[in-house]
C-alpha positions in Angstrom: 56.9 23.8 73.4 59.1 26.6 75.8 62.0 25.7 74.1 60.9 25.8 70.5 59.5 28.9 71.2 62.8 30.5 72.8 64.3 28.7 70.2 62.0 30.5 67.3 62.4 33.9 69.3 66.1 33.8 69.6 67.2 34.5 66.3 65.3 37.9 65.4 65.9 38.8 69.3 69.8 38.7 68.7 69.5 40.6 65.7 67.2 43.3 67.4 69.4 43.7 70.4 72.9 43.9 68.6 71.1 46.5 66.0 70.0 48.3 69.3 73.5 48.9 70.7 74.0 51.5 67.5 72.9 55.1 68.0 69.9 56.3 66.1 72.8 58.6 64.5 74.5 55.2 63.6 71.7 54.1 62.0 71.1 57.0 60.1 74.2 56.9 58.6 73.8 53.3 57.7 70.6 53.6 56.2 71.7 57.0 53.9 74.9 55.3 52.6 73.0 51.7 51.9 70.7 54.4 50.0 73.0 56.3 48.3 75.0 52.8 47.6 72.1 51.4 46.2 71.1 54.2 43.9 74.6 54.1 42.4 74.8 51.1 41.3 70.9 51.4 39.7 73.0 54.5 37.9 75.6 52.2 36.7 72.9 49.5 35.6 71.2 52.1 33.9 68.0 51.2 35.9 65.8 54.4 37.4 63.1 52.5 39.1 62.4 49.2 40.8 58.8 47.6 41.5 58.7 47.2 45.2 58.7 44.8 46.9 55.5 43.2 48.9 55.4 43.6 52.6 56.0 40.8 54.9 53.0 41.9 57.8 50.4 39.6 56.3 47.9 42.4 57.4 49.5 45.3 55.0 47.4 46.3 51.7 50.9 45.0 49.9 50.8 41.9 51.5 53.3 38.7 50.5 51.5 36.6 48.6 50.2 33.3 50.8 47.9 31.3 48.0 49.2 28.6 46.7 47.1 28.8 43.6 48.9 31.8 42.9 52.3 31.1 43.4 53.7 29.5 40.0 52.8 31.4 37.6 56.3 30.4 35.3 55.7 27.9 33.1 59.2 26.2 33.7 62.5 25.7 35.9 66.0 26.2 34.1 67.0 22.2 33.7 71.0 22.2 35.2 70.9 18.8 33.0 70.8 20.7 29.6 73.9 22.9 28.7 73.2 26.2 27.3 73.6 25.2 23.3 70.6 22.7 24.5 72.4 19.4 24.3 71.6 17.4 26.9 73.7 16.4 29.9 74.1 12.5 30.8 77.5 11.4 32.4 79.1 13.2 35.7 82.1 14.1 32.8 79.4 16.5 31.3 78.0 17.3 34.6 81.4 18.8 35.4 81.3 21.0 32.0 77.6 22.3 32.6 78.1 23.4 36.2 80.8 25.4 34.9 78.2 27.3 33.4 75.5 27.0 36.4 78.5 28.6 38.7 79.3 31.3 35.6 75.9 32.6 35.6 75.6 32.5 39.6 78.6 34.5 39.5 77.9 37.0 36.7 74.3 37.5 37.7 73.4 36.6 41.3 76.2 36.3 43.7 79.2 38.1 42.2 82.7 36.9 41.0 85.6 37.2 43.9 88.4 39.1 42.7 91.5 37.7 41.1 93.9 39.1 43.7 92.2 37.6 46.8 94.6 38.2 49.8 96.5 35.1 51.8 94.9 34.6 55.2 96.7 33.9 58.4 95.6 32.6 61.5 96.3 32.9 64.9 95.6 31.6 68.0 94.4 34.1 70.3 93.6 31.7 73.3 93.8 27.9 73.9 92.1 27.0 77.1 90.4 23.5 78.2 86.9 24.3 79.2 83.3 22.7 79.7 80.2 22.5 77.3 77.6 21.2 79.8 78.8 18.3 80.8 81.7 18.1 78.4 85.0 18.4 78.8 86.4 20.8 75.6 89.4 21.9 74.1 88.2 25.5 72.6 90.5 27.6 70.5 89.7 30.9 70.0 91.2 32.1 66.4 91.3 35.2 64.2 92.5 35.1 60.5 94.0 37.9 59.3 93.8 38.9 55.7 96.9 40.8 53.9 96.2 44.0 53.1 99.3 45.3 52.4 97.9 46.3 48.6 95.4 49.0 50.8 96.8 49.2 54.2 94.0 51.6 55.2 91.1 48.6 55.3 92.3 45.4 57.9 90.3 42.3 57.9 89.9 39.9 60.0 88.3 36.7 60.2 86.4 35.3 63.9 86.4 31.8 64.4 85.9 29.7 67.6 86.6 25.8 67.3 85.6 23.3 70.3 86.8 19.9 70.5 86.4 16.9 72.9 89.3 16.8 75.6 91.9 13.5 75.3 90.5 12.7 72.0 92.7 10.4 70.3 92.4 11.2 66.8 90.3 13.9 64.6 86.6 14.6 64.8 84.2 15.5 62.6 83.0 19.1 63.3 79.9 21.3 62.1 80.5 24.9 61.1 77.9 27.7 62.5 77.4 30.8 60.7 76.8 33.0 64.1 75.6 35.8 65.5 78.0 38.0 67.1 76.1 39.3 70.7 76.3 42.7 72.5 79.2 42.5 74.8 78.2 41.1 78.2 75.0 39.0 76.9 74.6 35.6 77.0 71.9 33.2 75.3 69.7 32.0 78.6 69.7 28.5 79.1 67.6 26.3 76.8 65.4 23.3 77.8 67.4 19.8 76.8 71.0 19.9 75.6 71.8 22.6 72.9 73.0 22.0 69.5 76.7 21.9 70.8 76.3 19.2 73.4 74.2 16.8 71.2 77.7 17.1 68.8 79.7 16.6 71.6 77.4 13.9 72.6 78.3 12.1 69.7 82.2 12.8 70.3 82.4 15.6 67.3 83.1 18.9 67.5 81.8 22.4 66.6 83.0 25.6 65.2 81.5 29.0 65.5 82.7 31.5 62.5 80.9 35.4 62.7 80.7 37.0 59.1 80.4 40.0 60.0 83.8 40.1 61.4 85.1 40.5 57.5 82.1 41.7 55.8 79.3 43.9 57.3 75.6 42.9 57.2 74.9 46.5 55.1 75.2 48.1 52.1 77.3 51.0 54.2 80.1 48.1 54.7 80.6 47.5 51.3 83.7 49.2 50.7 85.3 48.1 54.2 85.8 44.5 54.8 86.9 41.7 52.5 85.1 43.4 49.8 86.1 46.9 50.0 89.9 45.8 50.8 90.3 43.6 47.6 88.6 46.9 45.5 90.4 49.3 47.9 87.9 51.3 49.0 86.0 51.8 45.7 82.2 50.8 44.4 81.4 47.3 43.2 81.4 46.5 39.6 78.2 45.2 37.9 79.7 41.7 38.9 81.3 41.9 41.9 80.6 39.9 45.0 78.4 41.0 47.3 77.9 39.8 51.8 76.6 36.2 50.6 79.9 35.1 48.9 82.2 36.8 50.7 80.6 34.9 54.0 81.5 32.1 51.7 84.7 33.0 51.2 85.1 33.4 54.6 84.3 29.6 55.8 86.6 28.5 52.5 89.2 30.4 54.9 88.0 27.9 57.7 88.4 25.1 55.7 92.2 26.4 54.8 92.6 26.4 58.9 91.0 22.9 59.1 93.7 21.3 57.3 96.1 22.2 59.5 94.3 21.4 63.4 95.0 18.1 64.5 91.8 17.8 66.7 89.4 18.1 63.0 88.9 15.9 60.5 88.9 18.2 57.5 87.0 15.8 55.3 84.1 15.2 57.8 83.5 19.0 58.1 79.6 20.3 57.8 78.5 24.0 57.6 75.3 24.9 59.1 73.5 28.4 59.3 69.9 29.9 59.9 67.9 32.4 57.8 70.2 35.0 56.1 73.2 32.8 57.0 71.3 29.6 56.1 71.3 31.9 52.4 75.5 31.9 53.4 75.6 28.0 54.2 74.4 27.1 50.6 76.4 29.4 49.0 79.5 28.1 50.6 78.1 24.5 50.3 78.5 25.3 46.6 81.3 27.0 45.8 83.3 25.1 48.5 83.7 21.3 47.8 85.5 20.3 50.7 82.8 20.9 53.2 81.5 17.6 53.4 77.6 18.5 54.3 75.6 21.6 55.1 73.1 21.6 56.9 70.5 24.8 55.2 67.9 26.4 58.1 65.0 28.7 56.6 67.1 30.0 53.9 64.5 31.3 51.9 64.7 33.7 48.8 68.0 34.0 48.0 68.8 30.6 49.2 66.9 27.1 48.8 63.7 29.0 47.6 62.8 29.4 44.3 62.9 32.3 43.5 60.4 32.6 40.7 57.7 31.3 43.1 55.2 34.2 43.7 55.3 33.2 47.7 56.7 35.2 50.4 59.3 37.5 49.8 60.7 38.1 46.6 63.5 39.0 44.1 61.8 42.7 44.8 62.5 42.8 48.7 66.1 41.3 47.8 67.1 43.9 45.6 65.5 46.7 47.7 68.7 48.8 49.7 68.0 47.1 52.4 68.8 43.5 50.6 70.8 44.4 47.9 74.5 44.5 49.5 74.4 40.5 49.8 74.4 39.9 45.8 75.9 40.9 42.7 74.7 44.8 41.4 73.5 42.7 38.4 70.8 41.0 40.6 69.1 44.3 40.7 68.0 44.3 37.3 65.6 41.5 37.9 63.6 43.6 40.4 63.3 46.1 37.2 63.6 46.0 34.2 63.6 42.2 34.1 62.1 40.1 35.8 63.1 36.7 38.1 61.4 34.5 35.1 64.6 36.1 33.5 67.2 34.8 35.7 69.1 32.3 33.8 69.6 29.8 37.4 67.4 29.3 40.0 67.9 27.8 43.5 67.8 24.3 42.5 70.6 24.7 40.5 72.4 26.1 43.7 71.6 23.5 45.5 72.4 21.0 42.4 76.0 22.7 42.6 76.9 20.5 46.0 75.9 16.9 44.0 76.7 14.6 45.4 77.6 15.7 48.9 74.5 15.4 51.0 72.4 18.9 52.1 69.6 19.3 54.5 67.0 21.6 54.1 65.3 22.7 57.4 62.5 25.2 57.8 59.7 25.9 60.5 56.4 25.6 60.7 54.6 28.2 58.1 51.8 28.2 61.2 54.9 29.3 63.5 57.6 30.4 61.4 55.4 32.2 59.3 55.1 32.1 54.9 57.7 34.6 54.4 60.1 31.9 54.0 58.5 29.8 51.6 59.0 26.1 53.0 57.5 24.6 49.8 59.3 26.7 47.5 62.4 25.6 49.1 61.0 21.7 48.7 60.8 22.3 45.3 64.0 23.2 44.7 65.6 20.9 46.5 63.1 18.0 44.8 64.1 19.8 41.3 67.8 18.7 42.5 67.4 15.7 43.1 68.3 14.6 38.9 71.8 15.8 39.2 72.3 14.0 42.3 70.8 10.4 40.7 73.5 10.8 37.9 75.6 10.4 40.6 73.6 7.4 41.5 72.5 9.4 44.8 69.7 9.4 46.1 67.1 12.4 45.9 63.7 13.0 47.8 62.0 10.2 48.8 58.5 11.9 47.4 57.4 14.8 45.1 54.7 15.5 47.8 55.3 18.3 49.8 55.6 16.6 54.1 53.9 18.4 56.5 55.2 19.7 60.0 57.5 17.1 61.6 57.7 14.9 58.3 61.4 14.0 57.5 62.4 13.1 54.3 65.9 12.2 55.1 66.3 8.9 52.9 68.9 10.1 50.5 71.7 12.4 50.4 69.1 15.4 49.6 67.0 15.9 52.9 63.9 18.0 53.7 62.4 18.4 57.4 59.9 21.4 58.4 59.8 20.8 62.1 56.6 22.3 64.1 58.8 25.2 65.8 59.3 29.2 64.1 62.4 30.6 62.5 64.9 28.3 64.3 67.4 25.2 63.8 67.2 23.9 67.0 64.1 21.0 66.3 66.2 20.1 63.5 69.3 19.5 65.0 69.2 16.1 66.2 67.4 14.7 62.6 70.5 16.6 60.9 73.0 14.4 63.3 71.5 11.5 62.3 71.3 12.9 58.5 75.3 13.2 58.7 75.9 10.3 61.0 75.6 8.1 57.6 78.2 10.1 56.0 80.3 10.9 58.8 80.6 7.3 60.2 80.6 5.6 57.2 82.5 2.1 58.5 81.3 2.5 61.6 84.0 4.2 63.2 82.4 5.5 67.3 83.7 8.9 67.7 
């Protein structure tokens, strides 16, 4: 139980301690711009006040709601099997028309539109060094892509990425992709009981990868015109529809995937993405909007991710587009916090995850006892069970029960997968179900890495 707990602890401690190496004059300055940021673009929406969001400290007179009998008020999902005009959707041919619409209206209204002048990206290797993982012998590369910005010279991007691979392998591996943190210089994760997530791939002769968003894009409203979003505007305020942090993390692992193709070590068609709480949110959204990633692998994504978002549960559309939330979505998404509402949202997060058919996606969360209900574990089982139609007319396999599991339940039958392990806000009791999970896919003619 140590380790789940260091493991549930870890996450929010990384976050406190990098956010602790700013100045309280640094933070300041974040906070007013994110402000000021924010109340722009409710100018240029034409929107003067928000409702506010509830308050995640279950003892707070605005506490999220955490009764079930309250939580569905909406009457009904938007089906991603019917097209807009109504007419029904029943071959994969249509499928292909209608999520044309699903992505249009992701775009327009919840996680922007990338620009049409994206910049090329080019890697290099910045060290090449054999190494050890535990008791593994690794190849790790350490690599930055570097975007063009020769259209606005005055913002430079560049892209982090750290790929390990077993030594004297003899042909490519298959490798998961990790949304991480990036630490405070000098600190390193203590030692965790049993072998971490990076040996139990190597254990299974496949590699990892380690990509850092906020290497292009900042985690803040203040960053939004630096980075990969304020170089492709040069420097000016988003548009109504322009991307915001989630999609350009996205953007940033379809980079990866660009580097992928071209290292010897990787097989770029067993490639999985993986990330945890805001970057679990990231992991989808690339999952998505990226079809050669081959799996993902979705850790207490929550609103904004696999939850739905309509779900009166934990936090809400309110807290998202709040100015401390806003800067990872499209300006339009702050409508819905005022004047409209989410039951006005033309998608939801089953149609996100819907968007990967037929690639398989595992949904992880904690405990609600441990992680807490901010998440919303069952509104993220809904979604992925309100999936589950697009990925049969694939002939896939959904959830194996409309039911929703309790702690340490997997559902991990078909290509859509749903495990709340008994740990907090973590991936790490998850991990080896999720190897299995991908095993089936990855090793599909029984090929022993």
């Amino acid at each position: 139980m140590r380790s789940y707990l260091f493991f549930a602890l870890t996450g929010l401690f990384v976050l406190n301690t990098a956010f602790a190496q700013f100045s309280q004059r640094t933070r300041d300055s974040i906070n007013r711009l994110n402000y000021e940021d924010h109340r722009l673009m409710m100018q240029m929406l034409g929107i003067s006040e928000l409702r506010p969001g509830p308050s995640g400290d279950p003892n707070a007179p605005n506490a999220a709601n955490r009764d079930e009998s309250k939580a569905s008020p909406y009457t009904s999902l938007p089906d991603p099997l019917i097209f807009n005009n109504g007419r029904p959707v029943t071959t994969i041919s249509q499928w292909e028309q209608r999520r044309k619409e699903i992505f249009e209206d992701f775009d327009r209204e919840v996680y922007g539109r990338l620009s049409d002048n994206m910049p090329a990206v080019e890697w290099k290797v910045i060290a090449d060094k054999d190494t050890t993982e535990g008791i593994f012998k690794v190849r790790m590369k350490t690599l930055r892509g570097i975007a063009d910005h020769s259209a606005y010279p005055g913002i430079k991007v560049e892209i982090d990425l750290t790929v390990v691979t077993p030594s004297d392998i003899k042909h490519a591996v298959p490798v998961v992709m990790e949304f991480g943190w990036r630490l405070p210089a000098g600190w390193k994760m203590p030692p965790s009981e049993g072998p971490s997530w990076q040996e139990q791939l190597l254990a299974k002769g496949w590699g990892y990868a380690i990509l850092i968003p906020v290497s292009y894009q900042a985690d803040n409203g203040a960053g939004l015109r630096s980075g990969i979003i304020g170089l492709v505007n040069k420097g000016q305020p988003r548009k109504p529809d322009d991307w915001g942090s989630l999609r350009a993390w996205a953007w940033g692992a379809q980079q990866a995937m660009d580097y992928f193709g071209t290292e010897l070590q990787v097989d770029e068609n067993r490639v999985a993405i993986a990330g945890l709480s805001r970057y679990g949110k990231a992991a989808l959204v690339a999952m998505a909007y990226e079809p050669r990633i081959a799996a993902g692998f979705i850790g207490s994504s929550g609103a904004g991710g696999a939850k739905i978002l309509r779900r009166i549960y934990g936090e809400q559309v309110e807290n998202l587009a709040s100015s401390g939330e806003y800067h990872w979505f499209a300006p339009n998404f702050i409508k819905y916090a005022g004047p409209l509402t989410p039951n006005d949202l033309p998608v939801d997060a089953h149609e996100l995850i819907a968007l990967c058919a037929p690639r398989p996606v595992f949904i992880s969360s904690g405990s609600p006892d441990v992680e807490g209900h901010w998440i919303d574990a069952k509104g993220m089982f809904i979604a992925t069970l309100h999936a589950g139609p697009v990925y049969e007319l694939y002939g896939k396999k959904g959830l194996n029960t409309s039911e929703m599991p309790g702690p340490g339940v997997s559902c991990c039958d078909g290509e859509l997968a749903f495990r709340m392990h008994t740990g907090g806000h973590t991936l790490g009791p998850n991990w080896p179900f999720f190897i299995r999970f991908a095993e089936r896919y990855f090793n599909p003619s029984g090929i022993q890495e």
